[in-house]
N, C-alpha and C positions, 0 to 999 in steps of 0.2 A: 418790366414784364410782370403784370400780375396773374393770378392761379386763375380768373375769369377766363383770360384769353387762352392762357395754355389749355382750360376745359374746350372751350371751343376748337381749338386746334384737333386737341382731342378725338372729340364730337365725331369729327369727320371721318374717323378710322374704326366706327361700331362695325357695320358691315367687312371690312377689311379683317376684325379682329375676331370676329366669327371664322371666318374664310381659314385666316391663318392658323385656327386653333383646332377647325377639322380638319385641315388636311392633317397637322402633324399627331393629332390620336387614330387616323389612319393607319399609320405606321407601328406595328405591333413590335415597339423597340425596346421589346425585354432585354434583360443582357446578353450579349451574342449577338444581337439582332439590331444594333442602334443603326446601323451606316446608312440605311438610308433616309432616316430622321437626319440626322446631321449633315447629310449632304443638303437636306432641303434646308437646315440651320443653315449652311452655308452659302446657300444662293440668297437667301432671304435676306441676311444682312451686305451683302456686295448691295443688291437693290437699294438697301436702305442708305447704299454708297458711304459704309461702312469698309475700309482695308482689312476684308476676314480671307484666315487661312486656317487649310486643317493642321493640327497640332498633332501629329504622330506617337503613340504612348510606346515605347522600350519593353521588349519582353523581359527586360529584365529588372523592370518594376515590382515582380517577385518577390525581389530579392530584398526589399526595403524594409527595414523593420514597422515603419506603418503599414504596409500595404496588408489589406484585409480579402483573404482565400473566403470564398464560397463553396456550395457544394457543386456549383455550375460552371467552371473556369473555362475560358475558352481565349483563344491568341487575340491579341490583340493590332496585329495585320488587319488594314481594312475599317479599324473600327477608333477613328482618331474621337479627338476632342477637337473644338474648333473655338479659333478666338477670333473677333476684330475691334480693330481700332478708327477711335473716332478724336476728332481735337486737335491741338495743339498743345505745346509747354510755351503758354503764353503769360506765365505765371501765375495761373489758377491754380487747384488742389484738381489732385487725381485720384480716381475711383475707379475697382473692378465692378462689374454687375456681373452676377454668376446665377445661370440655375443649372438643372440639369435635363437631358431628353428620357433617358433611363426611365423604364416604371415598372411597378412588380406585377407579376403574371395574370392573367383572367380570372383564373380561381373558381371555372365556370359559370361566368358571366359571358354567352356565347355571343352578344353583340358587341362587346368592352370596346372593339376597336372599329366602330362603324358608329360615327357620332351621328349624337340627334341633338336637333335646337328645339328649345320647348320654348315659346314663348322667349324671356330673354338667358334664356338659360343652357348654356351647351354639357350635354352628358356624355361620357366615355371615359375610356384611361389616360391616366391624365389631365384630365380638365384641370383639378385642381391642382395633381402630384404630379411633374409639374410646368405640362407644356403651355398652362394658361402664365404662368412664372414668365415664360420667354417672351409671351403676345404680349405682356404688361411692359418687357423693357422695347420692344418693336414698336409697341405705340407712341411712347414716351418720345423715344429718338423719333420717330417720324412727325410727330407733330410740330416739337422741337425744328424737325430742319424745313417743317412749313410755315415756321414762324420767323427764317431765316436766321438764325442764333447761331454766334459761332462764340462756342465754349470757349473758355481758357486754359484749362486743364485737359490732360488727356481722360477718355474712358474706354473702358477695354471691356468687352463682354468676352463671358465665357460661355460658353455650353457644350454642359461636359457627360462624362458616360460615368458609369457604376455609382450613383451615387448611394443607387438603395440596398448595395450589397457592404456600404461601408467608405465610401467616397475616394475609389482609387484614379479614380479621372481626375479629382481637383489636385491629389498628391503628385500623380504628374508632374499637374502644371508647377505645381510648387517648386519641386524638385528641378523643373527646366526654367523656373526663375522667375518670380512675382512680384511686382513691385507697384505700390499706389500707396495714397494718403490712407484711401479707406475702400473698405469691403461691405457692399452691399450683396448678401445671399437671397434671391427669392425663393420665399416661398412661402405657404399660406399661412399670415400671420393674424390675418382679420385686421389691419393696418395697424398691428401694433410693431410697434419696434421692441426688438428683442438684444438687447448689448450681452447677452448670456445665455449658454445651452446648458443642460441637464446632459450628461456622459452617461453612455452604455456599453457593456461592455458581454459578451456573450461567451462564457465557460463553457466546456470539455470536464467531465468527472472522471475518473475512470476507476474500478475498485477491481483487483483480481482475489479469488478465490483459488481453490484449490476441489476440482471437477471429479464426482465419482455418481454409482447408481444411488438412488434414493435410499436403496435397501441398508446403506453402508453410511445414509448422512450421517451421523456420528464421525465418520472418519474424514468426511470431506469440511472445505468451508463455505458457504456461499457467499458467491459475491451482492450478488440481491439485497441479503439478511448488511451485508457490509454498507451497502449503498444505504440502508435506512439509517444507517446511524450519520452518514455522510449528511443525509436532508435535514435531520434533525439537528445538527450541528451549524449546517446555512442558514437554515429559516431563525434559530437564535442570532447568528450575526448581523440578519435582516435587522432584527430588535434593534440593535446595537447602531448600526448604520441610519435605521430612522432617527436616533435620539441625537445623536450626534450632526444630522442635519438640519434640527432645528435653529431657528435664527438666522437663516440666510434673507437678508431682504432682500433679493431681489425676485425669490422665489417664495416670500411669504403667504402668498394665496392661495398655493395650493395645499390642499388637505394633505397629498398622498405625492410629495413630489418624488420622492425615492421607491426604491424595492426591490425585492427579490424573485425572479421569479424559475420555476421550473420548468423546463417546456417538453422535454420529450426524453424517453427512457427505454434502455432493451438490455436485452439479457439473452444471446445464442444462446442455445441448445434445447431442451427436450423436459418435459413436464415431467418425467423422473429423472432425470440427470439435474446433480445439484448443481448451478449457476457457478460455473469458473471464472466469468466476466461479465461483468456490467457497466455503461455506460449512460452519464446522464448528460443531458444538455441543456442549458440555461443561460437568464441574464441576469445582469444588476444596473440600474439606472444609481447616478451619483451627482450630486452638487459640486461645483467649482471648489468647495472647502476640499475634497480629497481631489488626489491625482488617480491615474488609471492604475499607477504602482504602484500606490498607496491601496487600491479595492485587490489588485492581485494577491496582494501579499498578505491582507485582510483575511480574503478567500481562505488563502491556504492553512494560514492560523488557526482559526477559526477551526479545520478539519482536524488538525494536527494537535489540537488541545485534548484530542479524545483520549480515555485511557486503553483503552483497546489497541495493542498492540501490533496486532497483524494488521489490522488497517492502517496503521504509521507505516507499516514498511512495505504496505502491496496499496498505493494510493497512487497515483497522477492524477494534476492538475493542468491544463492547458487553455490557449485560447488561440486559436488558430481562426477563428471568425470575426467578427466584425468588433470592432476594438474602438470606441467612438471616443475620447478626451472629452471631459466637460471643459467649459472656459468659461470667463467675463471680461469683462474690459468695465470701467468705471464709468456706470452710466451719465455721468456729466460730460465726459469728452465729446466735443464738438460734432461728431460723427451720429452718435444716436441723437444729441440736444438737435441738429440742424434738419436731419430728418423727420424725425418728432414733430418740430414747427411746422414744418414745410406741409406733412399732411394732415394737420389740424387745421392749419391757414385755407386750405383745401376743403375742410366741410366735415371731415370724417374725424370721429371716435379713435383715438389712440393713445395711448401709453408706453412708457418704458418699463419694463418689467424683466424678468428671464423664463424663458422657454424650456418647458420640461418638455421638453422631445431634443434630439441629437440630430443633427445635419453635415453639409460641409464644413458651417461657421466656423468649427473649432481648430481644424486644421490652419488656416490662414491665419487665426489668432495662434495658436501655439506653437507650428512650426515656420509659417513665414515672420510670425510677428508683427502681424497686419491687424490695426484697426478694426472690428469685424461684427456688422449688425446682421439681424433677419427682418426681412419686410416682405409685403404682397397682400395680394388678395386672396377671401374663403376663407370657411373653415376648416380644421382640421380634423374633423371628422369626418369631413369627404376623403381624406387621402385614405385608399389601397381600398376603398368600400365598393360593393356591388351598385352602379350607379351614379357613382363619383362623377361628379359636377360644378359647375363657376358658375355664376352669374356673370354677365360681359358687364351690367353696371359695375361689375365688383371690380372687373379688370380696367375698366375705362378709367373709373375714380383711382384706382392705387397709379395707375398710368399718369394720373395729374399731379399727385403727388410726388413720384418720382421726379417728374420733369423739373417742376419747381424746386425740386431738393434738387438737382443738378447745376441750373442756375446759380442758386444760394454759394452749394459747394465750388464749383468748380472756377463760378463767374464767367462774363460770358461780354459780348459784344453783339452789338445789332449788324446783321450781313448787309 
């Protein structure tokens, strides 16, 4: 089976892969709101006569020390993950394909969820981030099983919920039991294969003072006046953290692969009332060389080196939001090299490198201990933007790529 035919097979599914990508940006499946996206995930792949079931997530996934709280929490009743299965263990290699339905809110963009096709191009939420992700593996298998091909390995699709609040859908499943040779994550790579994420990780500041009338600041503290020495004390660890992330090859391209950033800040009470409390909020992206406990503890140092005393002893530090792990895996291992080939053999532009952006990838690498690449179609500058868009050549092509890396991986047999 060469990449020719599997294109052709392909071919067949342009119109079909329009079809399937508007209906599901239809579906305004912010968080809270996925079920009826994944319900349609879940007829779609039965059709593709795929064994899919919904995956029920535990409210008491909570309770995990990965699982990552939002400001938007809401029960998880109602709102599964869903997996199926396709193949045999006919002693092929086995593989998950994961993306997720999940997408972040409109951001008033008042049509985000009523797609238009422009020529070959379909816009809304989603398109890219990342329900064109799921069209890509639907075409793949459908073409596949009209080329009558019967894999020899199993593969298991996922599609999962929350991943843009910090990936508590794929923890789940992790946690109810993961297992395959390898992990392919879609999502828009522009066909590079990604063997490695960039980790983020989102602090809680907190600084208390000591609250009185303006007339009296002398006698109060402010927490404000605290807070600045707090920023001044990160953005130096920022320094520290760039330099120490030099030489990573597989992130050498980027200028700016780390950093610090601050994102949002308040202070209750009253423009003559001195600031009893302050709160900031922020991130830090990190390279595979440190751990998540390793930027925590960093964090804290870093504050705690001040000589200002009352700020040592009226300081918190937390991280109650999205808590991302960097990883890699060793981009020679058979998983990125077989991918790789398979959609260059295909016609398209690709490389191995690592991904300064954070996904699910990390988790199947660090807590299943899975194999774990990123692939797809688009750029990444469509994801979460006003107008966010695929091209269907983009999905069709990564579609042909997959398929032939499924082959390659898995082996296969003519029906």
């Amino acid at each position: 089976m060469n990449c020719k035919q599997i294109a052709t097979a392909v071919e067949a599914y342009r119109d079909q892969a329009v079809a399937w990508l508007c209906d599901l940006i239809r579906f305004p499946s912010v968080q809270g709101q996925e079920a009826e996206a994944q319900a349609y995930v879940l007829r779609t792949l039965q059709e593709l006569g795929l064994e899919a079931q919904e995956r029920p997530i535990p409210e008491t996934l909570v309770e995990d020390p990965e699982y990552s709280f939002s400001d938007n929490q809401h029960p998880y009743e109602g709102r599964p993950n869903v997996v199926g299965h396709l193949g045999t263990d006919a002693g092929g290699r086995s593989v998950i394909l994961q993306s997720h339905t999940d997408v972040v809110p409109a951001a008033g963009w008042e049509e985000a969820f009523e797609p238009k096709v422009e020529g070959e191009t379909v816009i809304g939420r989603g398109a890219f981030d990342a329900k064109g992700q799921l069209v890509t593996i639907w075409v793949a298998l459908a073409a596949l099983r009209d080329l009558r091909v019967r894999l020899k390995g199993p593969v298991e699709v996922q599609a999962v919920i929350e991943e843009e609040v910090g990936g508590n859908g794929a923890l789940a499943l992790i946690r109810q039991g993961c297992h395959a040779d390898g992990v392919v994550i879609l999502e828009g790579s522009s066909f590079n294969v990604f063997p490695a994420n960039r980790g983020a990780i989102w602090f809680r500041a907190r600084t208390v003072g000591r609250s009185t009338h303006m007339g009296r600041r002398h006698e109060g503290v402010n927490a404000i006046e605290k807070m600045v020495e707090v920023i001044l004390r990160l953005l130096e660890y920022e320094k520290r953290l760039v330099e120490e992330s030099r030489g990573q090859p597989l992130f050498a391209r980027y200028e700016h692969p780390v950093q610090l950033n601050l994102g949002t800040i308040r202070a209750d009470g009253w423009p003559s009332t001195v600031a009893g409390e302050c709160v900031l909020e922020g991130g830090v992206g990190f390279l595979p060389n440190k751990t998540m406990a390793q930027v925590k503890q960093e964090l804290w140092e870093a504050v705690m080196a001040t000589e200002d005393e009352w700020l040592r002893e009226h300081f918190e530090l937390t991280f109650p939001k999205l808590h991302n792990d960097a990883y890699e895996i060793d981009p020679n291992h058979p998983l990125p090299v077989t991918l790789n080939e398979a959609v260059k053999e295909c016609g398209l532009q690709s490389e191995i490198f690592g991904w300064n952006v954070s996904c699910d990838a990390r988790l199947y690498a660090k807590l299943a201990n899975l194999p774990t690449v990123v692939y797809g179609p688009g750029d990444l500058a469509q994801a979460h933007s006003v107008g966010e868009s695929v091209a269907v050549n983009d999905i069709l092509a990564a579609a042909t790529g997959l398929a032939l890396f499924l082959l390659r991986w898995c082996g296969y047999e003519n029906g």
